[in-house]
N, C-alpha and C positions, 0 to 999 in steps of 0.2 A: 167346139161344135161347129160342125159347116154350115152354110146356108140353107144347104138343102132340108135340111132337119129342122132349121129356127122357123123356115116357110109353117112349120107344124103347127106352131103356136102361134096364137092372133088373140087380141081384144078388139071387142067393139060392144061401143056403150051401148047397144041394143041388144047384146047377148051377154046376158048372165049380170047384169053391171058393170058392164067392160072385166070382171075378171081374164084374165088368160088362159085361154082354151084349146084345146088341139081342136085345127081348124075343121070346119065343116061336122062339128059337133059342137053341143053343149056339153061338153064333159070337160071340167076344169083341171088345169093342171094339176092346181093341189089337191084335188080328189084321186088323183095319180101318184102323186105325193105323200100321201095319206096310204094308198093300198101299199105300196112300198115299202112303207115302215111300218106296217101291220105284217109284214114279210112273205103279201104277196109275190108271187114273179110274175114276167111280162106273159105267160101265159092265163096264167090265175086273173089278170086282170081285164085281158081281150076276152078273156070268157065272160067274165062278168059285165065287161062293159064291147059288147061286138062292135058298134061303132070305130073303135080304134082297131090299132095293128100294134105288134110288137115294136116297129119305127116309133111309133106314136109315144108310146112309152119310154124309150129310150129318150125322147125329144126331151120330153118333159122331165124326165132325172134330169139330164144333160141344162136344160131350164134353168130349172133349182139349184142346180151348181153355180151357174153364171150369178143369177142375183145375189145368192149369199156373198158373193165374190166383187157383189156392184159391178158386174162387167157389159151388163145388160140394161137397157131401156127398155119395158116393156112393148112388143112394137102396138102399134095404131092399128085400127080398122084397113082394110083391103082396099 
C-alpha cells in the first residue's frame, strides 16, 4: 500500500474513539470492512456511504490487509 492511500485512514481520540477512519469522515474502516464481506463492491458502498470514493475503499481493504499481517501501527491523529 503506498502512502498516498494510508494518508486515507486516520484516528483521532475525538472521532469515533479513535477508531480508524477514512479521513475527513466518520466512517470506519471496519464499517468498510464489514460491507466488503457482505459482498458489497466499491460502488455499492460509495453509494451507500457518498462521503467516500472508491480510493477510499480500496485504502481500507488494503488497511485490513496490513494489520492482519502486523505490518501496520495504526497512525495518530493529523
Amino acid at each position: 500500500m503506498n502512502s498516498d492511500r494510508l494518508r486515507l485512514i486516520t484516528t483521532d481520540p475525538a472521532v469515533l474513539s479513535g477508531q480508524a477512519v477514512i479521513a475527513g469522515t466518520r466512517v470506519p474502516v471496519s464499517v468498510v470492512l464489514d460491507c466488503l464481506a457482505a459482498g458489497m463492491g466499491p460502488a455499492q458502498i460509495v453509494e451507500e456511504y457518498p462521503t467516500l470514493t472508491s480510493e477510499a475503499v480500496q485504502a481500507a481493504a488494503a488497511y485490513g490487509g496490513l494489520l492482519i499481517r502486523e505490518e501496520l501501527v495504526p497512525p495518530g491523529p493529523e
